[in-house]
Each structure stands twice: as structure tokens, then as C-alpha cells.
C-alpha positions, -999 to +999 in steps of 0.1 A: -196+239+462-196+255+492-229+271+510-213+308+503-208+310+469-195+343+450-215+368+425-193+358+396-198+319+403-232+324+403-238+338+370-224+304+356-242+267+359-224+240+374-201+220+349-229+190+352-258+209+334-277+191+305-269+216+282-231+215+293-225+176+297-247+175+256-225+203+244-190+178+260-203+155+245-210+166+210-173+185+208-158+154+223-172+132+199-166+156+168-133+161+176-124+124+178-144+120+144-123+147+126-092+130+146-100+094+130-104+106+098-074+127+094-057+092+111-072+069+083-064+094+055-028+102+070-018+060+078-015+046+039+002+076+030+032+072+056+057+057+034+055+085+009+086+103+023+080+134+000+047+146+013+045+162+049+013+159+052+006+125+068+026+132+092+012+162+101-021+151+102-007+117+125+004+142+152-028+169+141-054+137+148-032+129+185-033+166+194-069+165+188-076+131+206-059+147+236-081+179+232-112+155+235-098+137+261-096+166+284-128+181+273-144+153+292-126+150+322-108+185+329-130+211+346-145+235+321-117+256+316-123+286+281-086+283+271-092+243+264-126+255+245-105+275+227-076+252+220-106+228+206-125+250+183-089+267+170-078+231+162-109+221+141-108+255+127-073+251+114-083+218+097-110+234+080-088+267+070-062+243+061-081+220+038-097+251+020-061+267+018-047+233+000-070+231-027-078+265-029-104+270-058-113+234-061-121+234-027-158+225-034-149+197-063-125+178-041-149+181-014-173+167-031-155+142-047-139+122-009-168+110+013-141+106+039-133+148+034-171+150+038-178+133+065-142+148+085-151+184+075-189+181+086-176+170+122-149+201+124-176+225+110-202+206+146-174+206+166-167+242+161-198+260+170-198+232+204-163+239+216-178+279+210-209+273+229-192+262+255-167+285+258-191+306+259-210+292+287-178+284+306-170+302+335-137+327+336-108+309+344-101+327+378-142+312+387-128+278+380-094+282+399-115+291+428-136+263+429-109+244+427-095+254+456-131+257+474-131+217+467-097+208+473-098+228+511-132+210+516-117+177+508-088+177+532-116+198+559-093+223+566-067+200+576-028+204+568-021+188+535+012+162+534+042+176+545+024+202+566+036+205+603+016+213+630+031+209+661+067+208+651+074+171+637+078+159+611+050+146+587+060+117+562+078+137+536+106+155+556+136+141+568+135+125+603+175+126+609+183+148+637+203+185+631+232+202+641 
């Protein structure tokens, strides 16, 4: 970060504070809980071609794999926040919407539902804390680019000119 920093980017901690990394860490791992077990429940069911739902849930658990995935490594971006508590969210509405009254009976009655809906109900509120202690998107863009000019020093990136020749990705064949 550089030496100057702006009124906004104050106002937010750094991406690497305790709080921050715990919170990545709990919605990271929640999400890849809810993820197996919609896998596990989805894989034996496969070959049941009338039934959407496993293969629903096949590409539901991948999406939400990817979600963690990028919760640890992108920058702390709100809309990915988002994306990660909306996900969880819909598993939750969705299971309550399938077995609508009975909700609490078949609950109670899958340890695997138990165990799947207790992670998507942690998840949740972490993906929301830290959305909520994420920075706005235009913050992060800007650090971005703080980094990526301190990087190269100012320097022309690839492809960049500066005295009229040609850098490694242009053409070096002379014009007419």
C-alpha cells in the first residue's frame, strides 16, 4: 500500500486482519462442507435419470467449491461475499421449499442434511460479516492498481514503447 493512502481506504482494514483471514477461513471451509455434502448425497443418485436433483446439486457443490476457492485467494471483493452467502442461502431456501412442512422431520431424520444445513446456516452469517467488512469495490480496484504500478515502479508495462521501438510483442517487420 502506498505511503498516501485515501479517506475511503482507510476506513477499511487490510485484507490480512485476524478477524478477516478467521472470517475466510470459516466461509471457506463451510462452503466446501455444504459442497461435499450435497456431492456425496448427489453421486449414488446419478443413475436415477428421472430425478434432476443430483445433478443439480453435482454442478450446485462445483459452483460452490469455486466460490471457496476464490474466497481465499481473490482480493476481498463484496460481490464474491455475496455470490457466497446467496449460494448457501439458496440451499437452505431450497431444501425448506422441497419438503415444505416436513421440513423439520426430514431434517431430523438425515445426519448428513444436518450436518450440510448447519455449515450453510455458519457460512452464511461469515460470507455476511465479511461483506460487511469488505471494502467497496471501487477501494479494491484502486489498490489494485496502487500495487500493480508499484510492481512494475512506474515503468512501461510489455508492449509499451518508449523511445519508438519495438518492445517484444509488436511486430519487428519494417513498413511501407
Amino acid at each position: 500500500m502506498s505511503t498516501t493512502e485515501s479517506s475511503s481506504d482507510r476506513e477499511f482494514a487490510g485484507r490480512d486482519t485476524t478477524r478477516k483471514r478467521l472470517l475466510r477461513a470459516v466461509a471457506a471451509q463451510t462452503a466446501a462442507l455444504s459442497a461435499a455434502v450435497h456431492l456425496l448425497w448427489a453421486w449414488p443418485r446419478l443413475v436415477e435419470p428421472a430425478d434432476a436433483r443430483p445433478y443439480v446439486f453435482l454442478l450446485g457443490g462445483v459452483f460452490t467449491v469455486a466460490i471457496a476457492a476464490a474466497t481465499l485467494r481473490a482480493d476481498e471483493y463484496r460481490r464474491l461475499y455475496a455470490l457466497g452467502a446467496g449460494t448457501l442461502a439458496a440451499f437452505l431456501v431450497g431444501y425448506a421449499w422441497w419438503h415444505g412442512g416436513g421440513t423439520a422431520a426430514a431434517l431430523a431424520s438425515d445426519p448428513l442434511a444436518i450436518v450440510g444445513k448447519g455449515a450453510e446456516v455458519v457460512g452464511v452469517v461469515a460470507f455476511l460479516a465479511l461483506y460487511r467488512l469488505a471494502p467497496p469495490t471501487s477501494v479494491v480496484v484502486e489498490r489494485v492498481k496502487e500495487a500493480g504500478s508499484e510492481a512494475t515502479g512506474g515503468e512501461p508495462t510489455d508492449g509499451e514503447a518508449t523511445d519508438g521501438e519495438p518492445t517484444d510483442g509488436e511486430d519487428q517487420s519494417p513498413r511501407a
